[in-house]
C-alpha positions in Angstrom: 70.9 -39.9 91.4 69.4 -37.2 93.0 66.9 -38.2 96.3 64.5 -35.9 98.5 64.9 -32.1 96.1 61.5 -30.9 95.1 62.6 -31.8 91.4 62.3 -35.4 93.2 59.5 -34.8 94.8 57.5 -33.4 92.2 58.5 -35.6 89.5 57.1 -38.5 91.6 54.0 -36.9 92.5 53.4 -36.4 89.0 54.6 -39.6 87.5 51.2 -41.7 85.7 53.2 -44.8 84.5 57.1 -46.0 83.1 56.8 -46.2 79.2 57.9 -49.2 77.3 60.4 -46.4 76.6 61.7 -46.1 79.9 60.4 -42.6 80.2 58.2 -41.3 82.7 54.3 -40.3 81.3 54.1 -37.5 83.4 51.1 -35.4 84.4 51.0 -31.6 83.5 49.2 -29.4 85.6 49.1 -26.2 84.0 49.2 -25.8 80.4 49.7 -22.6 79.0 49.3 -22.2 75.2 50.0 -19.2 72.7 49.5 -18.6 68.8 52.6 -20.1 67.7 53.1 -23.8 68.5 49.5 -24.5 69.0 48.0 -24.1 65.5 49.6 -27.3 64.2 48.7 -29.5 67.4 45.3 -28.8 67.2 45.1 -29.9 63.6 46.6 -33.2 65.2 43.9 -33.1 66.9 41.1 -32.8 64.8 43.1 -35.2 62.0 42.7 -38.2 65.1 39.0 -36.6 65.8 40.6 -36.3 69.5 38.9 -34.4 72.3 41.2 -31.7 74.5 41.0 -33.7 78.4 40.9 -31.2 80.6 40.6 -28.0 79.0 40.2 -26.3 82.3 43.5 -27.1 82.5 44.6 -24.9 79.2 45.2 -21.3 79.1 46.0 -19.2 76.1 46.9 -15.8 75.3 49.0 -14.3 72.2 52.0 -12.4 72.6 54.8 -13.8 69.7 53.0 -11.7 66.9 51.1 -8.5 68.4 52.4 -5.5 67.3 53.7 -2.9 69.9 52.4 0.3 67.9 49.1 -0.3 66.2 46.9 -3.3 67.7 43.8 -2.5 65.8 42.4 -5.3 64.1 43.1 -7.0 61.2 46.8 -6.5 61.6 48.5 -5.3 59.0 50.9 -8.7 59.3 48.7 -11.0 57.1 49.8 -14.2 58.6 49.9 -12.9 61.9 46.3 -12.0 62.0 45.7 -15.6 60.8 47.4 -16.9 63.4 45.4 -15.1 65.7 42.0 -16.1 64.0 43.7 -19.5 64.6 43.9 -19.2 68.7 40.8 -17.6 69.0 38.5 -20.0 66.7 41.0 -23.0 68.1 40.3 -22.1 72.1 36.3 -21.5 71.5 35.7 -24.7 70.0 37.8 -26.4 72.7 36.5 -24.6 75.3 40.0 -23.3 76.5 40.9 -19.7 78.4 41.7 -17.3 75.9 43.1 -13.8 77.1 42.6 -11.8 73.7 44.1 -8.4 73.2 41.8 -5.9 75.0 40.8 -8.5 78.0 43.3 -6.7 80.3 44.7 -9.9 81.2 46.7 -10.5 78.1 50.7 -10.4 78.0 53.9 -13.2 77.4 52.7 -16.5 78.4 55.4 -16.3 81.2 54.5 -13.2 82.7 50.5 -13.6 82.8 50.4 -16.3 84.6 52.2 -15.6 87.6 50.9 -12.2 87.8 47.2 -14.4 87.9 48.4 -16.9 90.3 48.1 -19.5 87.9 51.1 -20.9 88.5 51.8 -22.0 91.8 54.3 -24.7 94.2 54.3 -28.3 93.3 52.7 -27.8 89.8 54.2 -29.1 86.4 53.7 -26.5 84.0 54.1 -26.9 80.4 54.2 -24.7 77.3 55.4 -24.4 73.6 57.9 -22.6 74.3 61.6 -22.5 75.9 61.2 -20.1 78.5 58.3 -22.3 80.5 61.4 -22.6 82.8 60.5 -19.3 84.3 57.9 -20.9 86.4 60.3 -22.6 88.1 60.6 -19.6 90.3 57.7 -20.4 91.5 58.6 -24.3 93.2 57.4 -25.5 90.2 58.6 -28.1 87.4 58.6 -26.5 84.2 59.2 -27.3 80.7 59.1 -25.8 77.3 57.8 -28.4 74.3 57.6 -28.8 71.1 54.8 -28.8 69.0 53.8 -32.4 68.7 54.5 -32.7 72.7 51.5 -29.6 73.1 49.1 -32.2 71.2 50.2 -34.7 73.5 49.5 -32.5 76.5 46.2 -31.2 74.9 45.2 -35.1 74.0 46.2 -36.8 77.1 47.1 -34.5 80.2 50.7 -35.7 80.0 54.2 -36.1 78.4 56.7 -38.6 78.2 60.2 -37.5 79.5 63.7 -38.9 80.6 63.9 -37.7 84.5 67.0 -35.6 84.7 69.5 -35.1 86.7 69.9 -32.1 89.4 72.3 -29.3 89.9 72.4 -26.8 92.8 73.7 -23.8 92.3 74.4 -22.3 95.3 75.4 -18.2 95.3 75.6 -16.3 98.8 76.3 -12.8 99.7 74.5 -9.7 99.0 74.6 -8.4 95.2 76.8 -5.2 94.6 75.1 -2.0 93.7 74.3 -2.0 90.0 74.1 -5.8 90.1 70.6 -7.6 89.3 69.0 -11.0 88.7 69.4 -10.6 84.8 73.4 -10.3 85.9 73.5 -13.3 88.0 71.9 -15.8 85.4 74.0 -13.9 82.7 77.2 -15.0 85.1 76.1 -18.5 85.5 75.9 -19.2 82.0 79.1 -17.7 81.4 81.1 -19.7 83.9 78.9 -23.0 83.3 78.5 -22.6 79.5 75.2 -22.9 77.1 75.6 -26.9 77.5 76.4 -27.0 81.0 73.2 -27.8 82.0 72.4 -30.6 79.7 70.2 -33.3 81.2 70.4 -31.4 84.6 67.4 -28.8 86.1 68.9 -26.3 87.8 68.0 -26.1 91.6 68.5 -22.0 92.7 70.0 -22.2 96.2 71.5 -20.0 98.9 71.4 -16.3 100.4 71.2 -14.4 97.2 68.1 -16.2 96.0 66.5 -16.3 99.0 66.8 -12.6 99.1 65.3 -12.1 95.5 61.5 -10.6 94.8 59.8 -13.6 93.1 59.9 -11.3 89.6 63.6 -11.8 90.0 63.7 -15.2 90.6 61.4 -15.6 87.3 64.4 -13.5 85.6 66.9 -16.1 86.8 64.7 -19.3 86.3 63.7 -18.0 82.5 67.5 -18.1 81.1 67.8 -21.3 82.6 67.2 -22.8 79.1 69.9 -20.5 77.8 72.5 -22.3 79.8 70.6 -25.6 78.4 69.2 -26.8 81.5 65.5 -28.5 80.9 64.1 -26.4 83.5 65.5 -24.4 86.8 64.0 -23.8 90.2 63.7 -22.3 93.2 62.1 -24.0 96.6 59.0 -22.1 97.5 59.6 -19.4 100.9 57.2 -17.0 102.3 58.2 -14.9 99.3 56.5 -17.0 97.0 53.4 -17.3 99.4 53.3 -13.6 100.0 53.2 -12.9 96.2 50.7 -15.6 95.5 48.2 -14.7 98.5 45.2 -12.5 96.9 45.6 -13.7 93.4 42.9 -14.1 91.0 44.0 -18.5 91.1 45.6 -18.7 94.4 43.9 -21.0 96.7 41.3 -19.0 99.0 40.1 -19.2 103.2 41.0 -23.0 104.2 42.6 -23.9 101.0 44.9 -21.5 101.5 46.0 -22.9 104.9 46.3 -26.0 103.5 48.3 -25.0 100.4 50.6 -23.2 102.5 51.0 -26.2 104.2 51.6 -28.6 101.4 53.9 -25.9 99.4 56.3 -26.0 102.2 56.5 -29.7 102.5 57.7 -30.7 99.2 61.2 -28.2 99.2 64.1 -29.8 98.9 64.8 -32.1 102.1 68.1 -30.3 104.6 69.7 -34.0 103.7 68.6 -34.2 99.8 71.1 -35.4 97.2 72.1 -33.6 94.3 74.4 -35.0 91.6 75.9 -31.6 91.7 76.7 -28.9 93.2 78.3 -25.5 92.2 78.8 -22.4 94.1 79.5 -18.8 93.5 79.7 -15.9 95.7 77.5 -12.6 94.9 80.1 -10.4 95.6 82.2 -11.5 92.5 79.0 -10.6 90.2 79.2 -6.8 88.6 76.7 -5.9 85.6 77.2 -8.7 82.8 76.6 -7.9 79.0 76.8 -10.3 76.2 79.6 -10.1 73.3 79.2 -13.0 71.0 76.6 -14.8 69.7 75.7 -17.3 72.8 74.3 -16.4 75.7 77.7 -17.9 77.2 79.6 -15.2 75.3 79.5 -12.6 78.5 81.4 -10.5 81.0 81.8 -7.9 83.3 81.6 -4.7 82.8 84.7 -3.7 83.4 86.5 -6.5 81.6 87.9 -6.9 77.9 86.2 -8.8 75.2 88.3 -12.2 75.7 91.1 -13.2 73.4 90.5 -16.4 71.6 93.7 -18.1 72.8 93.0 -17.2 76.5 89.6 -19.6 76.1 89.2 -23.3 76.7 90.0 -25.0 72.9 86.6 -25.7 72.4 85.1 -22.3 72.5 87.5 -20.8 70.4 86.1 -21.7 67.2 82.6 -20.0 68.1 84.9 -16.4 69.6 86.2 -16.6 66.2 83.2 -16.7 64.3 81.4 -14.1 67.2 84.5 -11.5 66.4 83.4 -11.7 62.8 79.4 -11.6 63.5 79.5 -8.6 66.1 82.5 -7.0 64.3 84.5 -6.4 67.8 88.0 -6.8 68.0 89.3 -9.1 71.0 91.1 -7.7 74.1 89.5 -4.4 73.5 86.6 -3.3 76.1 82.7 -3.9 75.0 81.7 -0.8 77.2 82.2 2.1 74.9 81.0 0.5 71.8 78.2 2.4 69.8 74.4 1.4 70.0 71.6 2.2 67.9 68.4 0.7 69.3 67.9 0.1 73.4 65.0 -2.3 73.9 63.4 -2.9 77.6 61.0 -5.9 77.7 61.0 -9.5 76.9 59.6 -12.6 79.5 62.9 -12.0 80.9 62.2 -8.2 81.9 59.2 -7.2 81.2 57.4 -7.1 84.2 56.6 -4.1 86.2 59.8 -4.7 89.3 62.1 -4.5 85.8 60.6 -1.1 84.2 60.6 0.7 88.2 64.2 0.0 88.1 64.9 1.1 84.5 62.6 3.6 85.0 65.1 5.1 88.4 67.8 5.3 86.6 65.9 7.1 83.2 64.4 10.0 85.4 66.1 13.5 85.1 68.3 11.6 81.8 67.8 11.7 78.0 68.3 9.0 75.4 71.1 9.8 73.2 70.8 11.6 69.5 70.2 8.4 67.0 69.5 6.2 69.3 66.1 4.0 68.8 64.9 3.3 72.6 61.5 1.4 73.5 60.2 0.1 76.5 57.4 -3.2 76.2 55.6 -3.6 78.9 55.2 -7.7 79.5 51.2 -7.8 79.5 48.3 -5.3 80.0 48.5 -5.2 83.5 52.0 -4.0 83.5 51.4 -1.7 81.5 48.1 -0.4 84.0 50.4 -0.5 86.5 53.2 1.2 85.9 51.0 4.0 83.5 49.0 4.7 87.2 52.7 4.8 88.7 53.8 7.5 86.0 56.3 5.5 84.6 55.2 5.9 81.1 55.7 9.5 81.9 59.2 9.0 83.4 60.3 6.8 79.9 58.9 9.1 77.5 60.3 12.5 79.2 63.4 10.8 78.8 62.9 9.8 75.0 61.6 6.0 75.1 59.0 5.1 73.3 56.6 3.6 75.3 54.9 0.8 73.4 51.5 -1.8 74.4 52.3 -5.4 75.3 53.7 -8.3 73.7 57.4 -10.0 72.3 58.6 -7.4 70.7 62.0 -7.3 69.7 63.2 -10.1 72.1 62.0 -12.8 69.0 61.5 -11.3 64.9 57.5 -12.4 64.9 56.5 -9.3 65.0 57.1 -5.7 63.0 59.6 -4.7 66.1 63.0 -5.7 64.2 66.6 -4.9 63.9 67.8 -3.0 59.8 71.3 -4.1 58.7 74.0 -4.4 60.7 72.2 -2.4 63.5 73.6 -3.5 67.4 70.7 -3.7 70.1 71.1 -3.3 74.0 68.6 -5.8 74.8 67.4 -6.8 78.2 65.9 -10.1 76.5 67.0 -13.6 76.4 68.8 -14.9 73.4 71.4 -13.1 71.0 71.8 -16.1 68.5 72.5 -14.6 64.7 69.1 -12.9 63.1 66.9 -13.6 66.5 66.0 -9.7 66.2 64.8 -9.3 62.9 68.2 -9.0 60.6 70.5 -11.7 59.4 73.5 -9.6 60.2 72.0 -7.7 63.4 74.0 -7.8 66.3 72.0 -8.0 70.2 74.0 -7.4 73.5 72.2 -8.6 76.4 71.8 -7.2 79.8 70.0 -6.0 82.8 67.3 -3.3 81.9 69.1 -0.8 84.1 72.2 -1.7 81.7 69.6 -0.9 78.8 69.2 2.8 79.8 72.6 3.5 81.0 73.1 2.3 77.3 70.3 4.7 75.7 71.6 7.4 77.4 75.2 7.4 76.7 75.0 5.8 73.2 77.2 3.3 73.7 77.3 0.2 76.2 78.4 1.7 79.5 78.3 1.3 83.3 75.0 1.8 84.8 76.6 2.7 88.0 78.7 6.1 87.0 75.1 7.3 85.6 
């Protein structure tokens, strides 16, 4: 078992009480909320005439089901507008933080929080969604739930959980030209596979994180899920308090000393134990897009979509049914293969660090004839941002449309969705069967940078001969 990581340390800092169970009731710290998975718990509430505990502890926002082009209200999605009406009547009589549409502070769960300093060292964080790992970019334990465990959290502070087991990945070395965070989680998965991570959190470790803005770490720590860890992390560094200090939450004056302090105290011990440990070296890493219809299903750049019979026995079966799906033939390259809609956004990379870079390599480029390309920004202060940066300008001299915050396409809740057979270049998370909007759609995932190189050419390419 694992002894002195800040999974450890954390976990037991948290832990209320063993459960008859055996699992730990665990204390959340931060509990962040959207219009999805919270409609039902708080009609578990109210059926048990239950109270929320600490709704100070609660933040909401909606981002699933906005639409990109038109936000006026009522939505022209009927049940999107009554989900919505749900959150909004939902938080006021509960008392609970709710950034609306308009507030400039609404956006993805995952990327207004940081940006606020809500989320900070040493916390549990949880949320109704998979990609509450992001936080763990942060030093912080976090976990995506389900809907019954977000009316536990709201009714009691806490969750019950198995503690899991801890992996570090280790990677060293400085990352190629043309390589970025969304390539180096892409590569993990690939080499440790979409169950690799089952029962472990992921511990982030060595040279190449440590060199990593904390928006790339978040990119990293978000598509921890994906390689079906419970959550993934990276110890807290003067990176993470230089990010944090000035933020609308972050501890202020003394506190901040103190915080400072404490958040350096609970990383992961020189001596800690881990019940495993994996390396890779950064130099082996070039820009990674997806083929199949896993997250797992990746490569380079440069290399040929695999042949069935070169793969471990048990991933055949799902190459075979991915060379049907995407309609690719193996041993042939990905790069070269026609796209139709380029989509720049997501909790993955959506936040302003992920449209400067796409943004570099759009400038003095245009998107290709047929080609569909948007860019998302991943809340409304992203979008102020980069609009007083010019990058709006940048995208749509090049031919993106440039769209207000929310999901979008990463997730079909919302009127941004894939036709037919269409295939998306996607700088989002997941490219499972139909997760864009179309039951026979087909999504490539990569690096934003990848997105435009793709929107330019037409065709999945290699952002570094733009």
């Amino acid at each position: 078992m694992s002894k002195g990581t800040l999974f450890d340390k954390v976990w037991d800092l948290h832990t209320v009480g063993t459960l008859p169970s055996g699992q730990t009731q665990l204390f959340i710290g931060l509990h962040l909320i959207h219009e999805v998975t919270s409609p039902q718990a708080f009609a578990m509430l109210r059926a048990r005439n239950l109270q929320v505990l600490f709704p100070e502890r609660t933040v909401a926002t909606v981002d699933h089901i906005v639409p990109t082009e038109n936000q006026t209200r009522p939505f022209a999605d009927v049940l999107a507008e009554e989900m919505i009406q749900a959150l909004e009547q939902n938080t006021q009589d509960y008392g609970i933080k709710f950034y609306n549409v308009g507030s400039g502070n609404q956006g993805i769960v995952h990327v207004i929080a940081p940006e606020q300093g809500l989320t900070q060292p040493g916390m549990t964080v949880a949320c109704g969604d998979s990609h509450t790992s992001t936080h763990g970019a942060f030093g912080a334990i976090a976990f995506g739930i389900g809907t019954s465990q977000v009316r536990d959290v709201l009714a009691s502070q806490t969750l019950a959980l198995a503690k899991l087991k801890v992996r570090k990945i280790e990677i060293n070395g400085e990352l190629p030209h043309g390589v970025f965070a969304k390539d180096v989680i892409l590569h993990i998965i690939r080499k440790l596979g979409v169950k690799g991570g089952v029962g472990y959190a992921y511990e982030f470790a060595g040279s190449t994180f440590a060199a990593m803005s904390m928006e790339e770490r978040m990119t990293v720590c978000n598509m921890s899920i994906e390689g079906g860890a419970r959550c993934g992390y990276i110890n807290p560094d003067e990176t993470t308090f230089n990010y944090l200090k000035g933020r609308d939450f972050a501890p202020q004056g003394e506190a901040w000393d103190r915080a400072i302090e404490w958040w350096g105290s609970i990383r992961s011990d020189d001596d800690a134990i881990y019940d495993d440990v994996v390396q890779f070296a950064a130099a082996e890493i070039e820009p990674t897009v997806t083929w199949g219809i896993t997250p797992g299903q990746g490569l380079g750049i440069s290399e040929n979509i695999p042949v069935a019979d070169d793969l471990p026995e048990g991933d055949r079966a799902i190459a075979q049914e991915a060379y049907s799906y995407m309609k690719l033939t193996p041993g042939k390259p990905l790069k070269g293969t026609k796209v139709d809609i380029c989509f720049i956004g997501s909790c993955t990379n959506g936040r302003i660090s992920d449209l400067r870079e796409a943004a570099k390599v759009a400038k003095g480029h245009q998107v290709a004839p047929a080609v569909k390309a948007f860019v998302v920004p991943g809340s409304e202060r992203v979008k102020q941002e980069a609009e007083a940066e010019g990058l709006d300008k940048i995208f749509e001299q090049a031919g993106f449309e440039w769209r207000e915050p929310g999901c979008s396409m990463c997730l079909a809740m919302n009127p941004d969705k894939l036709q037919g057979d269409q295939i998306s270049a996607s700088s989002s998370n997941r490219n499972f069967k139909g997760r864009q909007g179309s039951s026979t759609g087909r999504t490539l995932l990569m690096s934003p940078a990848m997105v435009v190189a793709a929107a330019v050419k037409g065709q999945v390419a290699d952002v570094r001969e733009l």
